[in-house]
N, C-alpha and C positions, 0 to 999 in steps of 0.2 A: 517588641513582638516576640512570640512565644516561638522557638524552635521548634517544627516538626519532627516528627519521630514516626516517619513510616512503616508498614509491613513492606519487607520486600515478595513481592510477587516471584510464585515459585511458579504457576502456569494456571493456564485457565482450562477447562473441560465441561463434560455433560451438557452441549447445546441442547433446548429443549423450546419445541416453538408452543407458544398456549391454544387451547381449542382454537379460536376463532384469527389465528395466525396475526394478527395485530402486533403481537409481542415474542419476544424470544429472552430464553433463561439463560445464561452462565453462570458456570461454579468460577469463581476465585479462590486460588487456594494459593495463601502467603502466608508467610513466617507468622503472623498471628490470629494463623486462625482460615477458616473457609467459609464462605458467605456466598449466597445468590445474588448477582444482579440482575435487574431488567431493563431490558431496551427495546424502546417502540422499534417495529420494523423500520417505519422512516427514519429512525436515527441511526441506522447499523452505518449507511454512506458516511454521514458526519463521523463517526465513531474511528472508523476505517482513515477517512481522508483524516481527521487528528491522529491520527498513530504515526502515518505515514509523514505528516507534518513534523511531528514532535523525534522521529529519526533524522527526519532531513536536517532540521534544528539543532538535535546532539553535535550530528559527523560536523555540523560545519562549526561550531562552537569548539569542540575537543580539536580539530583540523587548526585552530587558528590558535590552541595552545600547542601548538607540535604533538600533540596525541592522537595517535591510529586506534582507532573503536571499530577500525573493518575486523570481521571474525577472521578466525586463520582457514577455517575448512567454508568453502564455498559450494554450500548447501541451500537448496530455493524449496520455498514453500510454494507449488504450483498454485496461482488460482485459476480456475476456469473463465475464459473471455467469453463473452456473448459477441462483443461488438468492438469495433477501434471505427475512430475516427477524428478529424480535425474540427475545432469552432473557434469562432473569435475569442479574443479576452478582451479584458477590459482595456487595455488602450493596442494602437496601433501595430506597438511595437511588438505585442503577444499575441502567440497562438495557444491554443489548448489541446492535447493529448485527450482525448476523450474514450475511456476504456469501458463499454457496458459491462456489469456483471448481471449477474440474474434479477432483476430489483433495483439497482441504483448503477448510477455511471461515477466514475471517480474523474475527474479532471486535474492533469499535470500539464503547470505552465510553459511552456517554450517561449525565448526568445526567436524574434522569427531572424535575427541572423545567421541562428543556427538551424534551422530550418532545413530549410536546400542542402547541407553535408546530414542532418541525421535524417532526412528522405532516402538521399540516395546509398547512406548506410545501408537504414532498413530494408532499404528492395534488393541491396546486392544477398546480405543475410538471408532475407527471404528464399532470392531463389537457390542461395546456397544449399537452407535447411532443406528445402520441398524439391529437390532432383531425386533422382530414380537411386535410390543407394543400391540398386545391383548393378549400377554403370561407377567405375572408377571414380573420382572426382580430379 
């Protein structure tokens, strides 16, 4: 088998959606070079849910050589939520994290043992964040 020799991807830029919105452009701009991709709107979900997939994939893979791939500065790229909510998954034992965005939902697996502790996480956080910040905490 022939060894790959990738461009390392330096970032992507210039979203650009086509007349009849069906499609959307990105620039790619790597180490060899800059190129247009395209992606049908229906694929941007998949596209997303594989990124997110292929980090989860890394940290656990580096995690189980003893290497830490967590960044030092903990920096969040905001997306916008349409919608949260819960669906089954495929067997008993799983629930699904169900996050609208504008156009597609992303679904993250839960164990439903974990369930019941990252519920009542979330609602203490919640009313954490959402109290009147001109009252002390």
């Amino acid at each position: 088998m022939k060894a790959r020799k990738p461009h390392r991807l330096t970032h992507i830029a210039d979203p650009a959606f086509f007349a009849d919105r069906q499609s959307v452009a990105i620039k790619i701009i790597a180490t060899g070079g800059t190129f247009d991709l395209e992606i049908p709107a229906e694929e941007i979900g998949t596209v997303v849910q594989f990124l997110v997939g292929l980090a989860d994939h890394v940290g656990t893979l580096a995690a189980d050589d003893g290497v830490d791939v967590t960044p030092q500065a903990k920096t969040f790229s905001p997306i916008k939520i349409r919608g949260l909510g819960f669906a089954t998954g495929a067997t008993p034992a799983e629930t699904l994290l169900v996050v609208r965005l504008a156009g597609f939902d992303l679904a993250f697996s839960l164990d439903n043992n974990n369930l019941t502790e990252l519920s009542n996480d979330f609602a203490r956080t919640a009313q954490t964040l959402s109290a009147n910040p001109a009252k002390p905490q």
